[in-house]
Backbone as CSV, one residue per row, in Angstrom:
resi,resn,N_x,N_y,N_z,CA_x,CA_y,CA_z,C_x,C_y,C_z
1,UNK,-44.549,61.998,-2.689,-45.685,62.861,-2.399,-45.197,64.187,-1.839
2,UNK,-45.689,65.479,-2.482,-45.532,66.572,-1.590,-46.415,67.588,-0.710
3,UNK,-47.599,66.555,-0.269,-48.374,67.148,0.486,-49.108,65.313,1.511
4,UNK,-49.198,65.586,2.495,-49.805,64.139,2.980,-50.633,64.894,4.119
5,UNK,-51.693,64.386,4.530,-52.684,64.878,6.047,-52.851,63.346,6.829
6,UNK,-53.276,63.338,8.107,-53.428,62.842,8.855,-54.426,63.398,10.403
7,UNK,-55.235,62.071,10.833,-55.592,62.826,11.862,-55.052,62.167,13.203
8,UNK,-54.797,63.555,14.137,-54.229,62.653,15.020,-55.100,62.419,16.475
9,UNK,-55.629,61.312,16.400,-56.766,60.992,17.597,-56.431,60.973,18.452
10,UNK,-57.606,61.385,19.656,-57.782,61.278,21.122,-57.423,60.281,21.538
11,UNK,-56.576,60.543,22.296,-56.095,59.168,23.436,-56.949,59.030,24.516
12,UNK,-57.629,57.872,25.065,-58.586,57.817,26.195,-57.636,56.760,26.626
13,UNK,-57.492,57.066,28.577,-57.380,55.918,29.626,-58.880,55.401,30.024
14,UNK,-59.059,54.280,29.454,-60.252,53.828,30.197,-59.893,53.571,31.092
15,UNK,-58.716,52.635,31.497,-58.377,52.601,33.188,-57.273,53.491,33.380
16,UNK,-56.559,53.506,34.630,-55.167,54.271,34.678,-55.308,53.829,36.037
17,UNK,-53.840,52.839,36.269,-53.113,52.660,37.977,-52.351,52.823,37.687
18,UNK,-52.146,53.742,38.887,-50.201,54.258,39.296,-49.524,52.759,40.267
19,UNK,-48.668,52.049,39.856,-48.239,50.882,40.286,-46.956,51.112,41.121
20,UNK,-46.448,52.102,40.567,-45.052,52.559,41.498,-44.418,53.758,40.803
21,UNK,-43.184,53.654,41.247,-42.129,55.262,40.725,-40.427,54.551,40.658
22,UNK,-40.129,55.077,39.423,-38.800,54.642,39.487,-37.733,55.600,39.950
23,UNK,-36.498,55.314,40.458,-35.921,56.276,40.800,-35.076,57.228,40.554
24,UNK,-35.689,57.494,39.016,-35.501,59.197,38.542,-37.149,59.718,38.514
25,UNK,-37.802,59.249,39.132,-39.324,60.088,39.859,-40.151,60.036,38.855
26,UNK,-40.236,59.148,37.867,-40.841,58.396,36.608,-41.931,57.501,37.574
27,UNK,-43.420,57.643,37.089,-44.322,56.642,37.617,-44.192,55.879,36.673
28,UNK,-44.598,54.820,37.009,-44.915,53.365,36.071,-46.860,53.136,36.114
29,UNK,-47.046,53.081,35.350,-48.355,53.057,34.964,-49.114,51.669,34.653
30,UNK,-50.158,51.507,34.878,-50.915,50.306,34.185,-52.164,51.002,33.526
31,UNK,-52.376,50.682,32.653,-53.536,51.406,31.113,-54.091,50.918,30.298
32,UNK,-54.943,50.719,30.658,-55.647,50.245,29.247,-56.362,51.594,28.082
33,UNK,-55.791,51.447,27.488,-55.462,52.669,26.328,-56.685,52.415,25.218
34,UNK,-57.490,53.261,24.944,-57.998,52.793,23.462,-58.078,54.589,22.634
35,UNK,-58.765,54.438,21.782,-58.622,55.883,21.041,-60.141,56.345,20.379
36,UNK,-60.332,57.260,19.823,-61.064,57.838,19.349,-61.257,58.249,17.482
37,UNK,-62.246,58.204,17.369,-62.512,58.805,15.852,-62.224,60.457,15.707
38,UNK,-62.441,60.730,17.012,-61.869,62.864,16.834,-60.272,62.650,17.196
39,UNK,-59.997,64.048,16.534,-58.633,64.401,17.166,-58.325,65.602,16.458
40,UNK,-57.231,66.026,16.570,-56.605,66.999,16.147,-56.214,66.859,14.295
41,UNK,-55.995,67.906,13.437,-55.658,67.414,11.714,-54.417,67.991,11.484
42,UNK,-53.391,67.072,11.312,-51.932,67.639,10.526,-51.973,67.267,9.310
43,UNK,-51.095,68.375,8.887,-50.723,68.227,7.343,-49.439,68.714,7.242
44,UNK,-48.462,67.629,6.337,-46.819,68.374,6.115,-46.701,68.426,4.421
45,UNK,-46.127,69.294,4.668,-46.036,69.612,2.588,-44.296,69.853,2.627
46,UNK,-43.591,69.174,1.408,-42.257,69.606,1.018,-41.867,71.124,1.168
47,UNK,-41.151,71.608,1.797,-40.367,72.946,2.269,-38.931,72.881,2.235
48,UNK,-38.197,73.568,1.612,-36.876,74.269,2.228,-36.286,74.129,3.397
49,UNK,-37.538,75.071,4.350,-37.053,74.698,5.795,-38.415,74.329,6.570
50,UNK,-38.085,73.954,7.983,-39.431,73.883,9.102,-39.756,74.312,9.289
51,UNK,-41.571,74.260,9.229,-41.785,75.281,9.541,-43.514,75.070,10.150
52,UNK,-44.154,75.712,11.275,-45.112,75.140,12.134,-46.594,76.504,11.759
53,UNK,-47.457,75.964,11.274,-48.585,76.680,11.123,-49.939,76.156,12.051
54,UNK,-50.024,77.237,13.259,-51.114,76.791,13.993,-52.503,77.104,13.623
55,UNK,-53.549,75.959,13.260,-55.206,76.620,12.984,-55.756,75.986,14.193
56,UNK,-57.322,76.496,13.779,-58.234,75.849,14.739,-58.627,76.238,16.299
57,UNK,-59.558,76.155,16.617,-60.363,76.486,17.799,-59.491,76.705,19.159
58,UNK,-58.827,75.910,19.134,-57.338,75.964,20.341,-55.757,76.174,20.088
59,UNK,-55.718,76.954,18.687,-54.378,77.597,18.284,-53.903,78.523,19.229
60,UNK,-54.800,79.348,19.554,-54.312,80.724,20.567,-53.719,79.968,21.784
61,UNK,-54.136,78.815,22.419,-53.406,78.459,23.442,-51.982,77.665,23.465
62,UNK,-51.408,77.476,21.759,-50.189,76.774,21.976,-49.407,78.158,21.251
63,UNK,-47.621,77.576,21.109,-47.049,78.775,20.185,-46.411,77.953,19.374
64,UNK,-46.076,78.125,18.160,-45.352,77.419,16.927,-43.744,77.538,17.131
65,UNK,-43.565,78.091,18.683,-42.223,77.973,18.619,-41.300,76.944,18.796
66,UNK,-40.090,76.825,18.797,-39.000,75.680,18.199,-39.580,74.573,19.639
67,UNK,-40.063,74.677,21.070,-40.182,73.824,21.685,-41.719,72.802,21.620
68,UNK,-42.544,73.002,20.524,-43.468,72.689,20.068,-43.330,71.417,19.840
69,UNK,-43.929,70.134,20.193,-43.978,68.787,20.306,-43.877,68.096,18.998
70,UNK,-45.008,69.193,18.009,-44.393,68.795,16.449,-43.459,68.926,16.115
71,UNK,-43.088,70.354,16.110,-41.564,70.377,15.842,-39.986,70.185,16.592
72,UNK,-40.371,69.438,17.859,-39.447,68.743,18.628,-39.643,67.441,17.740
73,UNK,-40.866,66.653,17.171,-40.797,65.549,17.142,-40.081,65.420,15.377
74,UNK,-40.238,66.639,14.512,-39.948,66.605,13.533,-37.824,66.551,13.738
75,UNK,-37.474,67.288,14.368,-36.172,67.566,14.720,-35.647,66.439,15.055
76,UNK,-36.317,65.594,15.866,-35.954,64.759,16.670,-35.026,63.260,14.932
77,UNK,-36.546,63.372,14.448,-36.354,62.344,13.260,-35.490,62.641,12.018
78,UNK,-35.021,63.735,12.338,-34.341,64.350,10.554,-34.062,65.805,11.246
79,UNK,-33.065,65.868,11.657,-32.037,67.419,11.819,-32.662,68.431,10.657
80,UNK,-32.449,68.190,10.179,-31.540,68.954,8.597,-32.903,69.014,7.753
81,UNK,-33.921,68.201,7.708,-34.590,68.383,7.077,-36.081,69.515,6.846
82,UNK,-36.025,69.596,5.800,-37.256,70.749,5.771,-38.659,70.263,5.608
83,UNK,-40.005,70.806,5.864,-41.099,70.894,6.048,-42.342,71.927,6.516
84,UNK,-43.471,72.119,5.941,-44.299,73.244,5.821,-45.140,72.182,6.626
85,UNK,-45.715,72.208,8.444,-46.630,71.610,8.941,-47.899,72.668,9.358
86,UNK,-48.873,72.063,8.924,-49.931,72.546,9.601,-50.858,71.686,10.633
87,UNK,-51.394,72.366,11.786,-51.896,71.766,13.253,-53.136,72.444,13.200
88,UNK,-54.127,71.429,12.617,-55.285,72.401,13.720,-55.754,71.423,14.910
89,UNK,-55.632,72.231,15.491,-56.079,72.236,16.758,-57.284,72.233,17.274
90,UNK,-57.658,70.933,17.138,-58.859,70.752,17.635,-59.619,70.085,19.207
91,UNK,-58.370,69.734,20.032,-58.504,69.244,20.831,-58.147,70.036,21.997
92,UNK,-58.860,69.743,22.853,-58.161,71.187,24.587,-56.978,70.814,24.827
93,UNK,-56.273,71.812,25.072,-54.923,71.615,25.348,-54.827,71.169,27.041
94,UNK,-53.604,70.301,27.623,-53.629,69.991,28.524,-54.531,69.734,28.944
95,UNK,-55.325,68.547,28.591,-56.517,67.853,28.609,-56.544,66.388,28.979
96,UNK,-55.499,65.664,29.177,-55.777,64.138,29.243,-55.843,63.256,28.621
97,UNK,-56.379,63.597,26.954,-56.953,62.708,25.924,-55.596,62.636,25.159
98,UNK,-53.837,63.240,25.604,-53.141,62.948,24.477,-52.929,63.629,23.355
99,UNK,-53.376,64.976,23.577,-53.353,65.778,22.147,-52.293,65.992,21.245
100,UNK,-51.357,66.564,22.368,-49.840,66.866,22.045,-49.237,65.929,21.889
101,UNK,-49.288,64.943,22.460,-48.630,62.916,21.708,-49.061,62.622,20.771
102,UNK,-50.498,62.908,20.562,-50.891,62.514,18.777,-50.259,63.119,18.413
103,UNK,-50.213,64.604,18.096,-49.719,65.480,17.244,-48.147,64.946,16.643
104,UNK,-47.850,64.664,17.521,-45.494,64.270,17.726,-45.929,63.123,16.822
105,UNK,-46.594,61.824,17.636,-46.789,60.742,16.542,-47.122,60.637,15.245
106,UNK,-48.154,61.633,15.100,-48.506,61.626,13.388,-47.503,62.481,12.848
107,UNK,-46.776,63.475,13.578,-45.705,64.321,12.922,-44.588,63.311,12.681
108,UNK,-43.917,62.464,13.476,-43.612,60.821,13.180,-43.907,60.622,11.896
109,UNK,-44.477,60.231,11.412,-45.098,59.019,10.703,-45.471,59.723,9.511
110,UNK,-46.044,60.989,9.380,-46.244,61.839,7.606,-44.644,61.696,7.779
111,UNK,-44.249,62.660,8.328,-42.529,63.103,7.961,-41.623,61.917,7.854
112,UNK,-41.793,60.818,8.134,-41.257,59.443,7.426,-41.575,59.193,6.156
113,UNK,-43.068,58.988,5.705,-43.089,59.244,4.763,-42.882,60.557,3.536
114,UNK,-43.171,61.610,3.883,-42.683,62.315,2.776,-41.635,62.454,2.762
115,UNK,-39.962,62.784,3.769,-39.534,62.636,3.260,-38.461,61.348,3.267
116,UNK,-39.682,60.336,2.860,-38.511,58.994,1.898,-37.553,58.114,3.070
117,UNK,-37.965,58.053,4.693,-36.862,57.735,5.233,-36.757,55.999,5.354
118,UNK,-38.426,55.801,5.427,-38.435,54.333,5.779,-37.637,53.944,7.185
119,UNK,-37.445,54.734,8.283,-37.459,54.300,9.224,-37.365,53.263,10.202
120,UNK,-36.905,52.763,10.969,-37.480,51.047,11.372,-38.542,51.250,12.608
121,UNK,-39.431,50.654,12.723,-40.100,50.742,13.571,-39.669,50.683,15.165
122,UNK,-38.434,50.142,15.619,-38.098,50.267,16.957,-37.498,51.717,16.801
123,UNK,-36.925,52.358,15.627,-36.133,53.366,16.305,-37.449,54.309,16.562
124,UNK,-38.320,54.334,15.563,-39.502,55.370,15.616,-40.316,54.892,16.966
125,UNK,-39.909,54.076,17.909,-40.969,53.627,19.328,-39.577,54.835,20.493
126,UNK,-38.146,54.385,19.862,-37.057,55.151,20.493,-37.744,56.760,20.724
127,UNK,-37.248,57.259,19.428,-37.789,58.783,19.106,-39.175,59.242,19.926
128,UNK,-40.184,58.650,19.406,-41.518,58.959,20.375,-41.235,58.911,21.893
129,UNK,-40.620,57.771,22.733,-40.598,57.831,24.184,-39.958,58.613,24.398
130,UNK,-38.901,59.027,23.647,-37.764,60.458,23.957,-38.573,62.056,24.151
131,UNK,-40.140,61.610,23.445,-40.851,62.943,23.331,-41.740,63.124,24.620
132,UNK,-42.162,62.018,24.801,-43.063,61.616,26.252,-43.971,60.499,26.293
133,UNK,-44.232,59.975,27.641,-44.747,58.752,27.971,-45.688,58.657,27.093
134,UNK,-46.817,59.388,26.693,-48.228,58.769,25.827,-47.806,58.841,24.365
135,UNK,-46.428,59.255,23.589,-46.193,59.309,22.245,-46.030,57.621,21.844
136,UNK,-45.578,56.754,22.549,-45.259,55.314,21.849,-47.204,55.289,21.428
137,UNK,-47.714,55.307,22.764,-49.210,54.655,22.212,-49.471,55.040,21.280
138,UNK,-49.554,56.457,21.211,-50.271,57.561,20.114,-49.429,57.147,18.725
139,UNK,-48.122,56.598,18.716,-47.332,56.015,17.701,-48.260,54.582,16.841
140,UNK,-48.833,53.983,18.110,-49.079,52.590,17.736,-50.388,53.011,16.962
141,UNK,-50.898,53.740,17.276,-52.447,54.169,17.131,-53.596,53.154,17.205
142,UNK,-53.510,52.195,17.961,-54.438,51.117,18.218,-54.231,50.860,20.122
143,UNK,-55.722,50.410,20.294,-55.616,49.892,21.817,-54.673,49.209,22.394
144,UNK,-53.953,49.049,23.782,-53.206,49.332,23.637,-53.061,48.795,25.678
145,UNK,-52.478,47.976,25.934,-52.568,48.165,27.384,-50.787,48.509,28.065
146,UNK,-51.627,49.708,28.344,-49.331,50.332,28.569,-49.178,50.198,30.188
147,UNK,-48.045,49.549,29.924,-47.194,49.804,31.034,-46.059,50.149,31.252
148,UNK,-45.386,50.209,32.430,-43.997,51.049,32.417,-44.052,52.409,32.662
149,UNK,-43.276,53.207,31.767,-43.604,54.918,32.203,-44.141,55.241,30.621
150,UNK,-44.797,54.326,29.729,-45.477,54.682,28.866,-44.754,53.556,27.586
151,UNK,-43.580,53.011,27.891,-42.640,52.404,26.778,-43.411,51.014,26.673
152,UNK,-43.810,50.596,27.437,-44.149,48.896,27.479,-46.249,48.765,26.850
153,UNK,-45.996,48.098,25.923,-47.136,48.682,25.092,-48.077,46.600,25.055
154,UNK,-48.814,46.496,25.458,-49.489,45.022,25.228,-50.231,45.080,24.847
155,UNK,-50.767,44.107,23.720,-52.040,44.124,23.137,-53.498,44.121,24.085
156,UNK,-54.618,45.007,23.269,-55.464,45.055,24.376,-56.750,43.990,24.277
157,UNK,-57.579,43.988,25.208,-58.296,43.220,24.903,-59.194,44.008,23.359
158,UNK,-59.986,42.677,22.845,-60.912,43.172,21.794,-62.195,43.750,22.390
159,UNK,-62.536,45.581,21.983,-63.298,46.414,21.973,-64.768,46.163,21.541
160,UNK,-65.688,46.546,22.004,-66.672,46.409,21.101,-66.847,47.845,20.356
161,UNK,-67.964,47.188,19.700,-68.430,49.342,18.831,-68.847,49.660,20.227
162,UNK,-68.064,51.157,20.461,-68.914,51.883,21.454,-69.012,53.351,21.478
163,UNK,-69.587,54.333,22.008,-69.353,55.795,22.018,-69.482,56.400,23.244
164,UNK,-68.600,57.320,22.766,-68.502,57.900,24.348,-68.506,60.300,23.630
165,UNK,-68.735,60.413,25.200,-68.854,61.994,24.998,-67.701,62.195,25.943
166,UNK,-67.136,63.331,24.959,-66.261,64.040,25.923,-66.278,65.320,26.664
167,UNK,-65.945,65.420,27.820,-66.557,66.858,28.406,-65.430,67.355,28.780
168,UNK,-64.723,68.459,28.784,-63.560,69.180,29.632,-64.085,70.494,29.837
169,UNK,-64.066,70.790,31.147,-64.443,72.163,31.103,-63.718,73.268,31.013
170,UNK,-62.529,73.172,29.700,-61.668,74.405,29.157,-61.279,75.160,30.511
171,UNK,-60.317,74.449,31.347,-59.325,74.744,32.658,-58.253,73.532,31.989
172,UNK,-56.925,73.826,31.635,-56.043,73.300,32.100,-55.561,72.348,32.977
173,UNK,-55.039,70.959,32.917,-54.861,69.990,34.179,-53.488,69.589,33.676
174,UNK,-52.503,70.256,33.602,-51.243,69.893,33.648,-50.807,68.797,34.185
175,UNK,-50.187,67.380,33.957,-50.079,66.209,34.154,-49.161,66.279,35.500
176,UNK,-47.377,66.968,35.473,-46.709,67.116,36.279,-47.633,67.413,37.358
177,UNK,-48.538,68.404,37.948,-48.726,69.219,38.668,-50.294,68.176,39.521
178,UNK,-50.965,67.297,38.605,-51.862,66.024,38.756,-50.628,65.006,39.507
179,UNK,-49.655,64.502,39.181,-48.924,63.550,39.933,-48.303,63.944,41.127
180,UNK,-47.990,65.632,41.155,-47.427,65.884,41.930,-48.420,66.249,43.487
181,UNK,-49.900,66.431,43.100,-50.983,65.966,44.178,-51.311,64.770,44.336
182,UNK,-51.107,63.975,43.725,-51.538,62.839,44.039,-50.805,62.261,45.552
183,UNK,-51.405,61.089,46.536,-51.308,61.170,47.863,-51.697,59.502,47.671
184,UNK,-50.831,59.085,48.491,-51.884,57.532,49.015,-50.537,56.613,48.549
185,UNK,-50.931,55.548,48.785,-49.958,53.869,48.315,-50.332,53.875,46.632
186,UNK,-49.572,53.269,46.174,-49.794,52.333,44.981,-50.399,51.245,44.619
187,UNK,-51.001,51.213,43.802,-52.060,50.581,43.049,-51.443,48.447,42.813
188,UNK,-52.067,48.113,42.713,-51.638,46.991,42.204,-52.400,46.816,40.595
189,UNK,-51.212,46.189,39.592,-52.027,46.070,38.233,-53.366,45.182,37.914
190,UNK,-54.304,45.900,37.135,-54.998,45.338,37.128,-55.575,43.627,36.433
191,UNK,-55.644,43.106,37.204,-55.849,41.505,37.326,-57.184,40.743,35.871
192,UNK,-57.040,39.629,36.056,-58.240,39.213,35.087,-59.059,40.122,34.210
193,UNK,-58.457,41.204,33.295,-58.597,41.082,31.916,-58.674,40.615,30.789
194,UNK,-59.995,40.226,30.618,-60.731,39.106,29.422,-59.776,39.525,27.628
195,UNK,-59.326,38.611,26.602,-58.832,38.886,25.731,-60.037,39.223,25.354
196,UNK,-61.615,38.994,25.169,-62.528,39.681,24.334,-63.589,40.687,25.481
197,UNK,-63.814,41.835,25.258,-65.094,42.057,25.650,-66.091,42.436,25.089
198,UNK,-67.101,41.622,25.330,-68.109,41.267,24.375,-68.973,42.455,23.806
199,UNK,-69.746,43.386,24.990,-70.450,44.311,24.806,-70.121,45.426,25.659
200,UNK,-71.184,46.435,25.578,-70.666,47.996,26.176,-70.580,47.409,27.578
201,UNK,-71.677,46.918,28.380,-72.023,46.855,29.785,-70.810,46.073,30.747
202,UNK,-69.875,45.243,29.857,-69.283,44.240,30.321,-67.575,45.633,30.022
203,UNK,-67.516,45.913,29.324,-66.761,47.521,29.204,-66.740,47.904,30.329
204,UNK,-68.406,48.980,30.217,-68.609,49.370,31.803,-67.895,48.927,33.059
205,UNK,-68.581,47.451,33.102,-67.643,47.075,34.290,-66.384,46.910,34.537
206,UNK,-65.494,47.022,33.871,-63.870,46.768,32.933,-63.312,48.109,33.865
207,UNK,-64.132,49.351,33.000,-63.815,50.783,33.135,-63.735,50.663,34.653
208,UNK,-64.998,50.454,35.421,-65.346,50.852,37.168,-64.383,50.401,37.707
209,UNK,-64.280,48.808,37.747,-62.770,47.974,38.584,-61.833,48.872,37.928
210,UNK,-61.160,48.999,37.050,-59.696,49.730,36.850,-59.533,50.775,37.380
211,UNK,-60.594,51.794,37.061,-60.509,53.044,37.914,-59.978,53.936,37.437
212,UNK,-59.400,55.169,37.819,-58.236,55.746,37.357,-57.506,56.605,38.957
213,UNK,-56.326,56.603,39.176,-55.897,56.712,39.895,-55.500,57.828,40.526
214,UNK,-55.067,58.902,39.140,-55.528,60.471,38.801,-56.718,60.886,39.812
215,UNK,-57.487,60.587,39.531,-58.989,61.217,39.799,-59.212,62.269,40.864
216,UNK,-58.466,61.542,41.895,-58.691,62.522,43.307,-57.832,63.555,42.863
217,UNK,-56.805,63.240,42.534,-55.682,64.629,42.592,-56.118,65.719,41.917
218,UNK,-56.600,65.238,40.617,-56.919,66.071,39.161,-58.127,66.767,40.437
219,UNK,-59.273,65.981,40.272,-60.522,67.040,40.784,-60.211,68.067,42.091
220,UNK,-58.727,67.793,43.315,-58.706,68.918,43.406,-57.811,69.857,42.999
221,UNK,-57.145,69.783,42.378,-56.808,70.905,41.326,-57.724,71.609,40.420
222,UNK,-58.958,70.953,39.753,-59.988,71.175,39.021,-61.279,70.736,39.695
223,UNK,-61.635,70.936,40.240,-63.205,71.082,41.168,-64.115,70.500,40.417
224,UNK,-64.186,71.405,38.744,-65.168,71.338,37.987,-65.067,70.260,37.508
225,UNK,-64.236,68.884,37.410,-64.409,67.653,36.402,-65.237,67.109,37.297
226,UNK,-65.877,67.258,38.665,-66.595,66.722,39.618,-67.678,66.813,38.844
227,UNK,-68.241,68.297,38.586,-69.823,68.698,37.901,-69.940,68.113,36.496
228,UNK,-68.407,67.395,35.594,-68.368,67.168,34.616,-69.245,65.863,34.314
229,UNK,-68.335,64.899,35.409,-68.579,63.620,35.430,-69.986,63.488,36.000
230,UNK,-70.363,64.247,36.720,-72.333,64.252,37.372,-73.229,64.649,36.178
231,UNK,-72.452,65.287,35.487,-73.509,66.097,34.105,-73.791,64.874,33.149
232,UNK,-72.667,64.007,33.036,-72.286,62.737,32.622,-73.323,61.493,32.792
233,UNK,-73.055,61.397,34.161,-73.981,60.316,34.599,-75.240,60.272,34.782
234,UNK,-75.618,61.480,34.520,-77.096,61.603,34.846,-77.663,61.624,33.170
235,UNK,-76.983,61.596,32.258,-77.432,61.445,30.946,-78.242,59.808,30.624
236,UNK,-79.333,59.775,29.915,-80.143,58.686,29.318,-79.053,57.585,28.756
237,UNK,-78.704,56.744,28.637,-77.745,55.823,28.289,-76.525,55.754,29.049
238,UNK,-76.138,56.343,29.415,-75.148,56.626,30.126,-74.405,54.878,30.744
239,UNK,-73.296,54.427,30.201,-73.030,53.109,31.445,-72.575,53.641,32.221
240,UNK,-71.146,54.572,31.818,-70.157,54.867,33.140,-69.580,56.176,32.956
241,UNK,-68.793,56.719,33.631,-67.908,57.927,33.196,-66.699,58.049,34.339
242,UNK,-65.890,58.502,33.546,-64.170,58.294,34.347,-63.414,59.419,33.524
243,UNK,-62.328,59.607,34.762,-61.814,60.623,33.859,-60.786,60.248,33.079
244,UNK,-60.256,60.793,31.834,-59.120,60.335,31.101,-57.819,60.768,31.192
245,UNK,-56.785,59.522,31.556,-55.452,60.262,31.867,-55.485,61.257,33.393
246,UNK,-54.775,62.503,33.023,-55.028,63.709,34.316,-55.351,64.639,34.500
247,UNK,-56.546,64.059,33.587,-57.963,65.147,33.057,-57.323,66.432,32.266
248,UNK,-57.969,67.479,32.398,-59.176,67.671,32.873,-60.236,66.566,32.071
249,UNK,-59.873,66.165,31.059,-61.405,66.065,30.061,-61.947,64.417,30.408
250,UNK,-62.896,64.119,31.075,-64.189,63.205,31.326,-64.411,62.654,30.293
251,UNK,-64.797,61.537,30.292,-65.398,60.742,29.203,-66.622,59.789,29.817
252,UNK,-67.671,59.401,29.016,-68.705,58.870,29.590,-69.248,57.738,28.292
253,UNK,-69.845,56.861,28.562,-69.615,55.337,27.583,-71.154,55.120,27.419
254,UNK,-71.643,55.403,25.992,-72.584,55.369,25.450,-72.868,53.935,24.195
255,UNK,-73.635,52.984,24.198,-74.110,52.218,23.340,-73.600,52.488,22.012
256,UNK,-74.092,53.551,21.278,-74.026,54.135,20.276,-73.896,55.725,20.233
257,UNK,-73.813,56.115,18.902,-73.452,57.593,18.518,-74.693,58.452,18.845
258,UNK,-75.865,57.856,18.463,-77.232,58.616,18.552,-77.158,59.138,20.158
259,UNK,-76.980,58.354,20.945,-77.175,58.430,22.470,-76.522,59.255,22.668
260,UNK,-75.166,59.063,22.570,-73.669,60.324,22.433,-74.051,61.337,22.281
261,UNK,-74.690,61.453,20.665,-74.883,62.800,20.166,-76.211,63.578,21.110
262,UNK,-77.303,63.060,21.538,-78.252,63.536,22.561,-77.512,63.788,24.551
263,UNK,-76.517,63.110,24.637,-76.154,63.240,25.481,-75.483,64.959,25.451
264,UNK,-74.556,64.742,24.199,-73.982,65.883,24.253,-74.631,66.965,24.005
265,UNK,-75.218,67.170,23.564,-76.163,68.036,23.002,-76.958,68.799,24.558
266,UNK,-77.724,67.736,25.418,-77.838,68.290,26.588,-76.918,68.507,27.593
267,UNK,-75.805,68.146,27.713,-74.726,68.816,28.234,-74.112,70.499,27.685
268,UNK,-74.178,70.478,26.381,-73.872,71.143,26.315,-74.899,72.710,26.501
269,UNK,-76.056,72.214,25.933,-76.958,72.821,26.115,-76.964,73.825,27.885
270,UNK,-76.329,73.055,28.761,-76.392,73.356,29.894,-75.317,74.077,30.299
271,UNK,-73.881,73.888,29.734,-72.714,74.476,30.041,-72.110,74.725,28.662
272,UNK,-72.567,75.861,28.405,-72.227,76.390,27.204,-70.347,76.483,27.217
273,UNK,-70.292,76.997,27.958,-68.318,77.184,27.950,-67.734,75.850,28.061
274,UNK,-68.318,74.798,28.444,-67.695,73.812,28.642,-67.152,72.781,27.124
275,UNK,-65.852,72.384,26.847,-65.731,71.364,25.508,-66.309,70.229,25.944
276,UNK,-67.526,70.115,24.886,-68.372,68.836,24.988,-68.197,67.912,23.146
277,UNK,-67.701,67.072,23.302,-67.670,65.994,21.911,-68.527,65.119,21.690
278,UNK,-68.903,64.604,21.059,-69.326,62.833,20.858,-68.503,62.329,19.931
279,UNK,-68.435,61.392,20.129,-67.353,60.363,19.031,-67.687,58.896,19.515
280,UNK,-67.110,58.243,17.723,-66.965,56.622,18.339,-65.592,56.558,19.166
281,UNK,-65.750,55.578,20.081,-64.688,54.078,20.119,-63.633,53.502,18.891
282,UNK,-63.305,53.843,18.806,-61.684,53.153,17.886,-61.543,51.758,18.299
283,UNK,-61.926,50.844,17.925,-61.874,49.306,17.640,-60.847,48.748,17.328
């Protein structure tokens, strides 16, 4: 093939505990990971040489230069080899949801296939953790309960259909700079996780106990995911809302898409500058 696309989806922490730190200053995490129907769209076509084409709504905020996560992740898998990638960019940058790990992972996985490497699957889990902690998940592209500093990946429990809205209010939440406020003891992992959960409400409660551990630090660095998550909860369906990863971007857990899509709609309606989504649940 000399053209292949892919999309590379939102990563959501429905939970996130910080459990400890190893001692090269690596947290170890507990996560229950699931994903989304939005994300960002790559496409790689046969080229000569590498080469990185940014589109889409949040191009102006990255640069196509050589330290670019795609094209670290393309380098990483094949030196020598050439490729014409295109990124649009559809997701807020430094956002929480994983953008830049999808992106590396699906840049992974076309560029295996086009060009011809067949790969083995442990070295391609190698390569991704070499890029950063959320690339193995974003590799696996299914739910996902991680632990470790992102390498240790367990099956998750079974999802129901669900939808959720996403809100970030287009501010930046740099992850380093979220851990590096963060304050307090460590978390213990989270306990009695059912292999099925049945429906949204029993979710809900899943989401509340886990928590996310982020939360305090992120909101004060970012004030506004406070007004995010209230804009959130006060919506008609609404079960829960938490933030994802080390924010900025909120997520809030809707029955269905209809609800989603009215949720968002009056959110956005209200904070026009703010990135507001609806999407399913990834099952």
């Amino acid at each position: 093939m000399s053209l292949l696309t892919a999309t590379a989806r939102a990563k959501i922490n429905l939970t996130l505990r910080v459990v400890g730190r190893r001692a090269d200053g690596y947290h170890l995490l507990d996560s229950l990971v699931a994903f989304t129907d939005l994300g960002d769209g790559l496409t790689v076509e046969t080229a000569d040489s590498l080469s990185l084409v940014l589109t889409g709504p949040f191009a102006s905020e990255l640069t196509a230069e050589s330290d670019n996560l795609v094209l670290r992740a393309a380098r990483a898998l094949a030196p020598d080899r050439g490729a014409r990638i295109t990124l649009d960019k559809r997701l807020p940058i430094a956002s929480g949801i994983g953008g830049g790990s999808a992106d590396a992972a699906a840049a992974l996985l076309l560029l295996d296939e086009l060009w011809g490497l067949s790969t083995p699957p442990d070295r391609l889990h190698q390569i991704a953790l070499s890029l950063g902690a959320d690339v193995p998940v974003c590799l696996a592209g299914r739910p996902a309960r991680m632990g470790g500093i992102g390498d240790e990946l367990l099956p998750a429990p079974e999802l129901p259909a669900a939808a959720l809205v996403l809100v970030n209010p287009r501010i930046a939440c740099p992850t380093p700079k979220v851990f590096g406020a963060r304050t307090g003891s460590f978390s213990l992992p989270m306990l009695g996780v059912p292999d099925r959960i049945s429906d949204v409400s029993q979710l809900a409660s899943l989401i509340e106990r886990g928590g996310n551990d982020l939360s305090r630090a992120a909101m004060s660095l970012v004030p506004e995911i406070a007004s995010a998550l209230s804009a959130m909860r006060h919506q008609a369906g609404c079960y829960t809302a938490s933030l994802s990863g080390s924010g900025a971007t909120s997520f809030a857990l809707f029955a269905d898409l209809g609800g989603a899509n009215n949720a968002a709609a009056a959110i956005k309606g209200e904070r026009p500058n703010w990135w507001v989504a609806a999407t399913r649940l990834s099952t």
